[in-house]
N, CA and C atoms as a LAMMPS dump frame, in Angstrom:
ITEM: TIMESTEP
0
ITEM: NUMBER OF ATOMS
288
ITEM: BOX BOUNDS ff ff ff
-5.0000000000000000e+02 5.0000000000000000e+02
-5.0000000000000000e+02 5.0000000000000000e+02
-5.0000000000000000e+02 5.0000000000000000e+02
ITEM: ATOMS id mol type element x y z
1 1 1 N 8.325 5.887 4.16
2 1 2 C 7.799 4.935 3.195
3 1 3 C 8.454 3.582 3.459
4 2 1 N 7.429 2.827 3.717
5 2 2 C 8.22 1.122 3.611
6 2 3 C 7.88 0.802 2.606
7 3 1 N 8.825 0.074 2.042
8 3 2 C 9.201 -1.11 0.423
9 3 3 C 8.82 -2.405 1.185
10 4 1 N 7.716 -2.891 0.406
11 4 2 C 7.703 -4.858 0.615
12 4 3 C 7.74 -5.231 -0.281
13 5 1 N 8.249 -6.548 -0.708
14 5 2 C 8.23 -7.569 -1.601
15 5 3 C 7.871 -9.024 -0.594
16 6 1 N 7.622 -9.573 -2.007
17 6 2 C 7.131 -11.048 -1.461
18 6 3 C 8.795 -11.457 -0.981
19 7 1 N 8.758 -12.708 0.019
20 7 2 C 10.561 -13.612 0.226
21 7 3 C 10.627 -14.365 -0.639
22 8 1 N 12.238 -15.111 -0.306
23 8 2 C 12.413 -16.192 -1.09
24 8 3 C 11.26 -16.842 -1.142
25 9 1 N 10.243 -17.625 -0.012
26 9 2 C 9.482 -18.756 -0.05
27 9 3 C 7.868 -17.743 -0.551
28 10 1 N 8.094 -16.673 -1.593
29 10 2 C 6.856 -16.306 -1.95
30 10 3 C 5.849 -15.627 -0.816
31 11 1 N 5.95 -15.6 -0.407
32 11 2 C 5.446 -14.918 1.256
33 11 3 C 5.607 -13.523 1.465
34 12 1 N 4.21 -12.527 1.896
35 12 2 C 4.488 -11.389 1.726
36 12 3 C 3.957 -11.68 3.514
37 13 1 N 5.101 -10.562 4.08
38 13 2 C 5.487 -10.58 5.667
39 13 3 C 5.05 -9.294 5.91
40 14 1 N 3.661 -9.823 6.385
41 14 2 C 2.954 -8.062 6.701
42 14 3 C 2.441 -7.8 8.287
43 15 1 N 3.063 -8.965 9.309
44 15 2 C 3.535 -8.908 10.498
45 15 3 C 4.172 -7.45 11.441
46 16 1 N 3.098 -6.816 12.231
47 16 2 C 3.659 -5.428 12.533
48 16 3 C 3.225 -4.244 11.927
49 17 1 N 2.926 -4.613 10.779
50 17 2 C 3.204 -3.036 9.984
51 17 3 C 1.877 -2.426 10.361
52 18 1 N 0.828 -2.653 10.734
53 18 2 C -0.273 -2.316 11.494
54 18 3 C 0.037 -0.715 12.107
55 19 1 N 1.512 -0.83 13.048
56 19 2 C 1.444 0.243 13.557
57 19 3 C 2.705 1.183 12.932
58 20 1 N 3.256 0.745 12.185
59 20 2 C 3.925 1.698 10.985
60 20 3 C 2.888 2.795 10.439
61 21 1 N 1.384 1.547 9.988
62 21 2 C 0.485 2.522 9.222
63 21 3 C -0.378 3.879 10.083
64 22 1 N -0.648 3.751 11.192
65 22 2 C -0.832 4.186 12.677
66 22 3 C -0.583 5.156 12.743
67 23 1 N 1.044 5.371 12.36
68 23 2 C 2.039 6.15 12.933
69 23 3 C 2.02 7.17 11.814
70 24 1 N 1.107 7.126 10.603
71 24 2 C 0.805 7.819 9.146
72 24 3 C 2.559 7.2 8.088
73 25 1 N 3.193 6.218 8.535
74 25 2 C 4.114 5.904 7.17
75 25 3 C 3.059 5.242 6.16
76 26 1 N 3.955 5.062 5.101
77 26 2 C 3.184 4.435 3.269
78 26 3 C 3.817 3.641 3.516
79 27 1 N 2.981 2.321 3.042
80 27 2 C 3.466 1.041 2.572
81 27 3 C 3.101 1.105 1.051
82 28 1 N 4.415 0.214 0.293
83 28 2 C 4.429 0.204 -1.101
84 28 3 C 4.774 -1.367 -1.116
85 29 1 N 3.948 -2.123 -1.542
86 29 2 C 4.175 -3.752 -1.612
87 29 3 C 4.15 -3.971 -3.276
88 30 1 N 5.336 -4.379 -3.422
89 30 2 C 5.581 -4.972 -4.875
90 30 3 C 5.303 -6.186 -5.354
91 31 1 N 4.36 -7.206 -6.164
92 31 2 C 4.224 -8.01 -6.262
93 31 3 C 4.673 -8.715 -7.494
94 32 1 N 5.492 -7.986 -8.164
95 32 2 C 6.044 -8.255 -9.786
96 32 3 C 6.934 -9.214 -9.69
97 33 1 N 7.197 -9.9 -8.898
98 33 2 C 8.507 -11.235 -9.033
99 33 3 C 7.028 -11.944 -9.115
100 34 1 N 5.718 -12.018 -8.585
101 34 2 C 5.04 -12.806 -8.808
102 34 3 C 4.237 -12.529 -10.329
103 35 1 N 4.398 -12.379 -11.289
104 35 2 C 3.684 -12.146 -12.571
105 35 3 C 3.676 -13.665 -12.533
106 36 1 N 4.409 -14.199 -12.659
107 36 2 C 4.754 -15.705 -13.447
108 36 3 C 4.11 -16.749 -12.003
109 37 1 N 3.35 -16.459 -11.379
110 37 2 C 3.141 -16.978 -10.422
111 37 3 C 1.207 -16.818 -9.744
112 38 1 N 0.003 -16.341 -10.965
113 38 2 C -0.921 -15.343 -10.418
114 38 3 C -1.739 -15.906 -9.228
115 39 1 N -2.049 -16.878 -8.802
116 39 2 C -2.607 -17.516 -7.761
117 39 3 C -1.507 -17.054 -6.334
118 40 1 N -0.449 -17.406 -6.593
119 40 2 C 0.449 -16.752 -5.658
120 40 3 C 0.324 -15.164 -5.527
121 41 1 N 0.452 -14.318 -6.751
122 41 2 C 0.56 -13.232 -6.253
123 41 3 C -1.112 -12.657 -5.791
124 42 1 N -2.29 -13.475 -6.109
125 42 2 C -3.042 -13.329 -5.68
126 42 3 C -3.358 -13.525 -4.268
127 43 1 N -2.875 -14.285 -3.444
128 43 2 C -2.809 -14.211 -2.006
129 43 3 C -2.417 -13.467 -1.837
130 44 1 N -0.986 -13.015 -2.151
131 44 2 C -0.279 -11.901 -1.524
132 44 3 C -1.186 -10.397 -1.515
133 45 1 N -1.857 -10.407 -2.271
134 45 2 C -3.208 -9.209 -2.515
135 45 3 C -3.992 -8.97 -1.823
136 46 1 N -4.472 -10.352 -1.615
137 46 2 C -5.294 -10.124 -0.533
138 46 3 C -4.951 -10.107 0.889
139 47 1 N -3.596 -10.324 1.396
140 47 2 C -2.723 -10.065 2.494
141 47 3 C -2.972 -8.629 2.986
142 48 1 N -2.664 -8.093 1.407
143 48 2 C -2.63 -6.809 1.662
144 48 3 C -3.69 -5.87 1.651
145 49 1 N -4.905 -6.855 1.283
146 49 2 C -6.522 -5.939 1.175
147 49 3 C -6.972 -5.99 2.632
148 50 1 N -6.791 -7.306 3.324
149 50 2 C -6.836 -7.802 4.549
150 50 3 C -6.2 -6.674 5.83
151 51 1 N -5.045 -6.154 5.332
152 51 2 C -3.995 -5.186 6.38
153 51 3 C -5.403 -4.041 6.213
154 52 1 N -5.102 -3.562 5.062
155 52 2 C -6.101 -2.013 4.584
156 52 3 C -7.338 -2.248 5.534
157 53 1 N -8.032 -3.735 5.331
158 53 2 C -9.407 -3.662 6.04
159 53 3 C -9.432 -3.711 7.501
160 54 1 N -7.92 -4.262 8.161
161 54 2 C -7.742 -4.372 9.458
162 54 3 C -7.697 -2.98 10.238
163 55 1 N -7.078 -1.802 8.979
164 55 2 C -6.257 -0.743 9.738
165 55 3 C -7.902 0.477 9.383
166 56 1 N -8.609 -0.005 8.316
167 56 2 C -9.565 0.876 8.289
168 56 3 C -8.553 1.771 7.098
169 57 1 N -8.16 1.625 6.192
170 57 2 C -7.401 2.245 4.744
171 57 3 C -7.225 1.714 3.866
172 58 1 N -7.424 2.618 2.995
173 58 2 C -7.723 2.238 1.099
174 58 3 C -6.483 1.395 0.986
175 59 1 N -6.334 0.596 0.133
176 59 2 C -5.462 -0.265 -0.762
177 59 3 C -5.814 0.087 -2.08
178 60 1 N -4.983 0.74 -3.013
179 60 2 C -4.756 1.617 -4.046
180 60 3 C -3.663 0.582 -4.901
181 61 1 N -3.892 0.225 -6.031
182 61 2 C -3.183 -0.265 -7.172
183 61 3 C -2.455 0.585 -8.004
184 62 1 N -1.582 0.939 -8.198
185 62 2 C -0.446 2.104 -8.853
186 62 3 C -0.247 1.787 -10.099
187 63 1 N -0.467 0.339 -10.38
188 63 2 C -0.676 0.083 -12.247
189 63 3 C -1.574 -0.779 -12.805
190 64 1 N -1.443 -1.048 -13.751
191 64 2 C -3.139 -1.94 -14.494
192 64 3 C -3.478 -2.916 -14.329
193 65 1 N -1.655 -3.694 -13.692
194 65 2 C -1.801 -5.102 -13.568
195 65 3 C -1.77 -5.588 -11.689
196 66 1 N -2.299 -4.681 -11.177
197 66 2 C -2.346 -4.584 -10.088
198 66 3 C -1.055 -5.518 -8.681
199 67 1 N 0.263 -5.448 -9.136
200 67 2 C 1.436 -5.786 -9.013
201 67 3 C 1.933 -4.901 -8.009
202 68 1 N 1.483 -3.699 -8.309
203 68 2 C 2.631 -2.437 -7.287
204 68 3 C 1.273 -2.05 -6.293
205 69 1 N 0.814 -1.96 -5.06
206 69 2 C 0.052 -1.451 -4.23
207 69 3 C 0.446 -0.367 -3.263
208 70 1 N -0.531 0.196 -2.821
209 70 2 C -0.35 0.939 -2.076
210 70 3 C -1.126 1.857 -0.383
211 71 1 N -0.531 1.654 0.714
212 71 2 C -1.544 2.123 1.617
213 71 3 C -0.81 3.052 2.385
214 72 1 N -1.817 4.179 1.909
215 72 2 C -0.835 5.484 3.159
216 72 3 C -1.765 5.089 4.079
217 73 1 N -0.513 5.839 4.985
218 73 2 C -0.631 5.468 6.185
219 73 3 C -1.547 6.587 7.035
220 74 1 N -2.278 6.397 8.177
221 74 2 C -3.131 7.515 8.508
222 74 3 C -2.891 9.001 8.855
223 75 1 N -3.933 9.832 8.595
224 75 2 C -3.878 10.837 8.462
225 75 3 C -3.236 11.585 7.4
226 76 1 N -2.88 10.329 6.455
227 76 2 C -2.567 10.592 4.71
228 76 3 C -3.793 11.275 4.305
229 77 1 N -3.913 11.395 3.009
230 77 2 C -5.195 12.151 1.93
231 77 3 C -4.434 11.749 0.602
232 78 1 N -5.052 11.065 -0.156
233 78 2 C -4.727 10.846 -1.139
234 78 3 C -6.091 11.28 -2.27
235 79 1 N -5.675 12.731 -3.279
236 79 2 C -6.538 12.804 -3.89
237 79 3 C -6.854 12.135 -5.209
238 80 1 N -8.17 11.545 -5.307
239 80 2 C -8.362 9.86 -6.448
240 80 3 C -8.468 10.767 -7.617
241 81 1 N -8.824 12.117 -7.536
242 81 2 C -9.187 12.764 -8.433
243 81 3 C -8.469 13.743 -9.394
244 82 1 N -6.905 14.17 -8.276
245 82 2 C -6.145 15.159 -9.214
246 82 3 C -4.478 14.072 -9.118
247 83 1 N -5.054 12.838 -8.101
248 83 2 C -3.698 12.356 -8.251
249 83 3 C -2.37 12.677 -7.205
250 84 1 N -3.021 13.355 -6.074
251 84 2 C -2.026 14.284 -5.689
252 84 3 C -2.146 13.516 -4.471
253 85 1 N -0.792 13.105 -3.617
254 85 2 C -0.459 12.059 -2.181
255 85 3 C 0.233 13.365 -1.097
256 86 1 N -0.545 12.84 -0.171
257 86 2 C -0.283 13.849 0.923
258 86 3 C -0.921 14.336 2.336
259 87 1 N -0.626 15.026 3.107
260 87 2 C -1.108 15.451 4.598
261 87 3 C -1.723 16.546 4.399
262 88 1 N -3.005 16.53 5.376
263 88 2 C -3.323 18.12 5.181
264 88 3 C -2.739 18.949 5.991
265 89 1 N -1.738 19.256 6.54
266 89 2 C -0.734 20.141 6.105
267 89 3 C 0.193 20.532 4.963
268 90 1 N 0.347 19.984 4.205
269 90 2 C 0.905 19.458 2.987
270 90 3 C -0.018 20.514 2.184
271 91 1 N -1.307 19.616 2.105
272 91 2 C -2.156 20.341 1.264
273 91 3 C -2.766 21.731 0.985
274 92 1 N -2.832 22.414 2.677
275 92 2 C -3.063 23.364 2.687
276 92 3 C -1.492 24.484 2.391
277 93 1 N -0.642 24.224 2.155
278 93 2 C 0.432 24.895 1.833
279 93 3 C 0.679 24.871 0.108
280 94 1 N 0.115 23.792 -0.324
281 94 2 C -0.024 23.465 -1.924
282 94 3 C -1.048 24.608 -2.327
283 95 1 N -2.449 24.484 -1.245
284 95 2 C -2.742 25.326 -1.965
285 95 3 C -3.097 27.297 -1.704
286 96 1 N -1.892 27.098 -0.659
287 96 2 C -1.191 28.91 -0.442
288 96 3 C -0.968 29.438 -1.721
């Protein structure tokens, strides 16, 4: 799992991670230092809708105010329906 946040200069640095996601790691990008900031943290969103559409994977919002995101990485499965994050290997042992 990689942790992002925006930097000091507001800037979310999503340089590379292309093949992190590739490689099946999760990216978790935090955007909550930007509440007080929504035009800012709105770029940073779409930074990250931009990666999802580059790599061909969902970009998933983890709360209401769409601040915490999320993109597993391939050959993830994330079920929208019971909630449940994971590989199908994973899955098929869940459901042994």
């Amino acid at each position: 799992v990689i942790y992002m946040e925006p930097d000091g200069l507001h800037r979310l640095r999503l340089d590379g991670v292309e093949g992190n996601l590739s490689m099946g790691d999760m990216v978790i990008i935090d955007l909550k230092s930007l509440n007080h900031m929504p035009s800012q943290q709105s770029v940073c969103s779409r930074r990250a809708q931009d990666l999802g559409d580059q790599t061909n994977l969902p970009v998933f919002a983890l709360n209401e105010d769409d601040s915490l995101l999320m993109i597993a990485g391939a050959k993830m499965r994330v079920d929208t329906h019971k909630h449940r994050l994971g590989s199908p290997a994973l899955d098929r042992a869940i459901d042994n």
